[in-house]
C-alpha positions in Angstrom: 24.6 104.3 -90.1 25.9 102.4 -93.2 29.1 102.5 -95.3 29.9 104.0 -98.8 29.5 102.3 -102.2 32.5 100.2 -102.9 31.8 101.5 -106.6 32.0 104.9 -108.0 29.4 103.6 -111.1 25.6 104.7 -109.8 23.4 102.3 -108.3 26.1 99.5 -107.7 25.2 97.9 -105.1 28.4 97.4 -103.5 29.9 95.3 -100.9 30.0 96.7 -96.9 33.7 96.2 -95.7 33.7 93.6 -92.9 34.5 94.9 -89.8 37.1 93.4 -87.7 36.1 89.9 -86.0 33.0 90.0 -87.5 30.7 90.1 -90.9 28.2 92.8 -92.0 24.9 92.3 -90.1 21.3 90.6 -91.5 19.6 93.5 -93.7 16.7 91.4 -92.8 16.9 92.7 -89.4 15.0 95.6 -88.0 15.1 98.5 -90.7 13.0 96.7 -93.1 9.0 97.6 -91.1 7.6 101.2 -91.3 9.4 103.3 -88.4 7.1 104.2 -86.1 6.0 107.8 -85.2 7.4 109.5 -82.5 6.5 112.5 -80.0 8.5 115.7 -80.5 10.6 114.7 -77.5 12.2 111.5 -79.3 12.7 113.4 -82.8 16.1 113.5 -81.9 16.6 110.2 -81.6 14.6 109.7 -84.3 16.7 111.3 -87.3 13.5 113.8 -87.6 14.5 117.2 -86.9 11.1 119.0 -88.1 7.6 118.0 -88.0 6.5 116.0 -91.8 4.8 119.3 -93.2 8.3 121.1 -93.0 9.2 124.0 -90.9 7.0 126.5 -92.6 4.3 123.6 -93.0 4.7 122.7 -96.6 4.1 119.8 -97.9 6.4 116.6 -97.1 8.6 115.2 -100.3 7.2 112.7 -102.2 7.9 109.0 -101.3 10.5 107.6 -104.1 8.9 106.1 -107.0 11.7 103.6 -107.6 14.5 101.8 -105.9 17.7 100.5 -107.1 19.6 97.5 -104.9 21.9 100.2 -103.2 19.5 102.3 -102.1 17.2 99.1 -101.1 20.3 98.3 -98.9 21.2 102.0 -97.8 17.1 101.7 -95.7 17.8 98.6 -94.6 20.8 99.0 -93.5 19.9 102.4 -91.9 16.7 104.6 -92.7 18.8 107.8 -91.9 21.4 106.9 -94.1 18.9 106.2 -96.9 17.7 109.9 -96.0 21.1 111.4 -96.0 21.9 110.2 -99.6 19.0 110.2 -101.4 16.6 112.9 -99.8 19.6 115.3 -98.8 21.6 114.1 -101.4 25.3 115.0 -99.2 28.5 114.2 -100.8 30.4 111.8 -99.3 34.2 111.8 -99.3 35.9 109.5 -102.4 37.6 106.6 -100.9 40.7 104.4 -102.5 38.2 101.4 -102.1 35.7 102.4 -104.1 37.9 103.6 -106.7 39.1 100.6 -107.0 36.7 99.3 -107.5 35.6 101.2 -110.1 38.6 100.3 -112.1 38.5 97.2 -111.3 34.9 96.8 -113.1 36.2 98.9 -115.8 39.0 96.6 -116.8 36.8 93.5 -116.2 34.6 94.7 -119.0 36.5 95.8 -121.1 38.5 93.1 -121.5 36.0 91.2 -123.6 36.5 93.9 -126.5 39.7 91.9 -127.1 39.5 88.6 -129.0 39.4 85.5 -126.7 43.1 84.4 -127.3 43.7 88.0 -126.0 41.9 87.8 -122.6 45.3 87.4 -120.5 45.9 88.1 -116.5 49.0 90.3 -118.3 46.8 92.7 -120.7 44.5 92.7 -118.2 47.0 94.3 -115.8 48.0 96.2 -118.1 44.9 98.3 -118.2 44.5 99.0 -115.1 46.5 102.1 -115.7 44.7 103.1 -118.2 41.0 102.4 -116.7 42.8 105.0 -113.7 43.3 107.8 -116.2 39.9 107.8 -117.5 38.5 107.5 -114.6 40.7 110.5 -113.3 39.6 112.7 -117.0 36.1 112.2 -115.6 36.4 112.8 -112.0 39.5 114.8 -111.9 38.7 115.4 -107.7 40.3 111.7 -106.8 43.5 113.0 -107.6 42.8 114.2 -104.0 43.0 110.3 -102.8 46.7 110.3 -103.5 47.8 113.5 -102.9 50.8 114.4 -99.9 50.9 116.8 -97.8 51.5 119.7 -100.0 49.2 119.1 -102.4 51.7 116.9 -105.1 51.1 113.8 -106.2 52.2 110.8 -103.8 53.6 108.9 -106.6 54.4 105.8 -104.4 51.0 105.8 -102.7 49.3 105.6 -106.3 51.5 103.1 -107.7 50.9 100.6 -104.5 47.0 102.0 -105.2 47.3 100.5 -109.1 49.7 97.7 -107.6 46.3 96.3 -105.9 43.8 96.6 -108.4 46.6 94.6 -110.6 46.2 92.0 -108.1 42.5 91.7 -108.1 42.1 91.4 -111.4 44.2 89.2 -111.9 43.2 86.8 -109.1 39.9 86.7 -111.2 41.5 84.7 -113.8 41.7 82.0 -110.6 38.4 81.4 -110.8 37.1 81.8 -114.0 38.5 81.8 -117.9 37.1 84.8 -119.9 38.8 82.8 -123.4 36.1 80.6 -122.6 33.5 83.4 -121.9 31.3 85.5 -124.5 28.9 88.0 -122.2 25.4 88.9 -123.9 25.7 91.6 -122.2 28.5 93.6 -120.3 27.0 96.5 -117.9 23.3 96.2 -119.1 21.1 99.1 -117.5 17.9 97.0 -116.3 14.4 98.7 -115.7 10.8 97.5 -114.8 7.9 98.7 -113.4 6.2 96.5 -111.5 2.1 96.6 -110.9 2.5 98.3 -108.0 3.7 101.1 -109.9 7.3 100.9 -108.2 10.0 100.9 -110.7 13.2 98.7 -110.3 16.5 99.5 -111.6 20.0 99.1 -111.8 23.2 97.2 -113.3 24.6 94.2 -113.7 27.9 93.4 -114.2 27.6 90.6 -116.5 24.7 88.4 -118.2 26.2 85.3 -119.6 23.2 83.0 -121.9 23.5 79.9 -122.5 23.8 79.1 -126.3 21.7 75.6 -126.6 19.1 76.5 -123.6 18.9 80.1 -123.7 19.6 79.8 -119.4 20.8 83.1 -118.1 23.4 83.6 -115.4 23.5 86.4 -113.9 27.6 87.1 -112.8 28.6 90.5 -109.8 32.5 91.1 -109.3 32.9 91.9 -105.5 36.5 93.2 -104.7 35.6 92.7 -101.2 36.2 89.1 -99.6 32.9 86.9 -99.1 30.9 87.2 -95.9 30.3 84.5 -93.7 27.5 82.3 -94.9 25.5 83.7 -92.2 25.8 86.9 -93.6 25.3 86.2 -97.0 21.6 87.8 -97.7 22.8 91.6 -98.8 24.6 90.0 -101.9 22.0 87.6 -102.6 19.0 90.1 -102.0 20.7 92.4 -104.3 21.6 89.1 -107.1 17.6 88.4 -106.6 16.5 91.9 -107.2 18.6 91.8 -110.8 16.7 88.2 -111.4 13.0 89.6 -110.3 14.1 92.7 -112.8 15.3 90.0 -115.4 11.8 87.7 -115.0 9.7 90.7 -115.3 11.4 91.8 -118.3 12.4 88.9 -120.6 9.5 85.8 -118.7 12.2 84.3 -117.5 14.0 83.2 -114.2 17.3 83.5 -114.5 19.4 79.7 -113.9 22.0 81.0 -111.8 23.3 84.2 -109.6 26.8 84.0 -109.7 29.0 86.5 -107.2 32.8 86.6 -107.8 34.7 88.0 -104.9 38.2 89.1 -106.1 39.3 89.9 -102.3 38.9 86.5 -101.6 39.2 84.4 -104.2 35.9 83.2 -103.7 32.6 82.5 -106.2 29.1 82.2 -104.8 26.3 80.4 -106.6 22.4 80.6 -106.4 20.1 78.6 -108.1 16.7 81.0 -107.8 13.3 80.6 -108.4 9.9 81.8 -108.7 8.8 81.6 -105.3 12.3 83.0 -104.4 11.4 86.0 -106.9 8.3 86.1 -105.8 9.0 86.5 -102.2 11.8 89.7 -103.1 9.3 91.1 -104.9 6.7 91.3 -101.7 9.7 92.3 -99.9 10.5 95.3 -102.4 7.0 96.2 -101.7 7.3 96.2 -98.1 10.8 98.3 -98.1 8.8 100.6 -100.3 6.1 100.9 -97.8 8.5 101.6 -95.1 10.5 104.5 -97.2 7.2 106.2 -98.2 6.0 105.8 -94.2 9.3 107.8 -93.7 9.3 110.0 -96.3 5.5 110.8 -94.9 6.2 110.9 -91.4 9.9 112.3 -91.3 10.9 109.5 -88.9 14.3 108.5 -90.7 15.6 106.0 -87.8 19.7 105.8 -87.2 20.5 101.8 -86.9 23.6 101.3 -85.5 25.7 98.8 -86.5 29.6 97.9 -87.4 29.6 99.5 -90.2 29.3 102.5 -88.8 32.7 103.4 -89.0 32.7 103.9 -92.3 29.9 106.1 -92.5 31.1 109.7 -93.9 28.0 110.8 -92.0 28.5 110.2 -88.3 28.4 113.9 -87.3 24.6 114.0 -88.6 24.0 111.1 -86.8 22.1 111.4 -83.3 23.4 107.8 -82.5 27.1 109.9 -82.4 25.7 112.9 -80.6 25.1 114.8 -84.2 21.6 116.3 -85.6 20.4 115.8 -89.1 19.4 118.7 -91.2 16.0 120.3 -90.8 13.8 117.8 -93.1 12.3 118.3 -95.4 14.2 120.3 -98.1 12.1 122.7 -99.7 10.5 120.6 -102.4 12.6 122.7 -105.3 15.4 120.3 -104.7 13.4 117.4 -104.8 10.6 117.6 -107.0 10.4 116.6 -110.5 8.8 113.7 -112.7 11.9 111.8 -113.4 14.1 109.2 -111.2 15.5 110.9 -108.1 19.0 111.5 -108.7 21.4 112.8 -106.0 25.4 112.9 -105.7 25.3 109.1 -104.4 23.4 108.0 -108.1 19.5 107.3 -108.5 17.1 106.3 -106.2 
């Protein structure tokens, strides 16, 4: 069905691991067109467990009124996994990845509260450390990650933990110079609402503007290794979504998408523009069709792929033998007139 976020922070759209011998597969593939309806026979199959109007025949949940680029990826990647986290909203297991990354980000922003001549792979390492323990005062549960048998801390296993992220931050100082960078923006929380009424969200990492042209570039950290070029369109349909958001917000397309892969060492460029926005944005609008088809119909379709074996949610999954919960939840647990939020982040 899909994999977890390789980031903790909600709504970062986060890089699939690449399973062995092979690279994540096309989101552009089958996942992306309404599901079609199916007899009672082939709910099963289906991911629908209950007919749309619910058990007792209330009324289906409302479709989603916005989508962040995780959640765009969770449906394309797999409709039932889109279900699982946003409509069920079930916990999924904390993983030494996405911690990582987590600190990772952390430390990578901020780093640029320290003057320029200050931005060093060794104080940078040095926080790492740090980033951990606040992450750890926030979410005191992923103390579980390193935890031995007896419930004590595995000292060893956490330093070799903080030993890696050490690495990966420094390895960005490889490929670019941050005495040399100034961010406008570190983080930034981006928001539109398109004429469609859809709203898109999320985060980006960093927004670097040019002082004499005003051009924007857009910058992700990836602490995953780069997919084959053939399997490049998750990280640049989730870099375009940030520059549709961007365009619609400031009038202007941003000059480059820039992704920095720490696992490999690698940096991506993309040069969009507006026919490039324009075409994400008809294909927003098409995803969005597709979820509130599902959310209508109940026909959440498993997709397997690869990345199935990192799905937490396998034993839900009919393509594993398992049956999703009765859908829909009553409409207490979903209702409401803000964002959707669940235990995964927002919509």
């Amino acid at each position: 069905m899909g994999t977890p976020a390789d980031s903790t922070r909600p709504d970062h759209a986060s890089p699939a691991p690449v399973p062995p011998g092979g690279a994540p597969p096309d989101p552009a593939a089958p996942g992306l067109v309404p599901a079609g309806r199916t007899s009672p026979e082939a709910g099963r199959a289906s991911g629908r467990t209950a007919p749309a109007g619910g058990p007792h025949g209330g009324a289906p949940p409302r479709p989603p009124a916005s989508l962040s680029p995780s959640r765009a990826a969770d449906f394309m990647r797999c409709p039932l996994l889109y279900r699982l986290r946003v409509i069920d909203r079930l916990p999924e297991k904390p993983s030494e990845a996405a911690t990582r990354g987590t600190v990772v980000h952390a430390v990578l922003e901020r780093l640029f509260d320290s003057p320029a001549a200050e931005r060093t792979p060794e104080r940078a390492r040095a926080m790492v450390p740090g980033e951990w323990e606040r992450l750890l005062a926030a979410r005191p549960e992923l103390a579980g990650l390193f935890a031995a048998a007896e419930g004590a801390l595995d000292a060893e296993a956490l330093a070799a933990w903080l030993e890696s992220a050490g690495r990966l931050v420094e390895r960005w100082f490889t490929l670019e110079d941050p005495t040399r960078l100034e961010p406008a923006e570190r983080e930034l929380y981006v928001e539109t609402v398109l004429e469609s009424g859809l709203t898109l969200r999320g985060y980006v990492d960093r927004l670097d503007v040019a002082p004499a042209t005003g051009d924007l570039r857009v910058v992700d950290y990836k602490t995953g290794k780069a997919p084959r070029p053939e399997y490049a369109d998750e990280p640049l349909f989730q870099m375009r979504f940030y520059a549709l958001v961007l365009w619609r917000l400031r009038g202007v397309v941003p000059r480059r998408l820039q992704l920095v892969y720490l696992g490999s060492g690698d940096v991506r460029t993309y040069d969009p523009s507006q026919e490039d926005l324009l075409r994400t944005e008809r294909r927003l609008l098409a995803l969005w069709e597709a979820i509130k088809e599902a959310t209508t119909s109940g026909d959440w379709r498993p997709r397997r792929t690869p990345l199935c074996g990192w799905c937490d949610h396998q034993a839900l999954c009919p393509e594993f033998g398992g049956t999703p919960p009765p859908y829909p939840l009553p409409l207490a647990r979903i209702a409401g007139t803000g964002p959707v939020v669940g235990e995964n982040g927002p919509v």
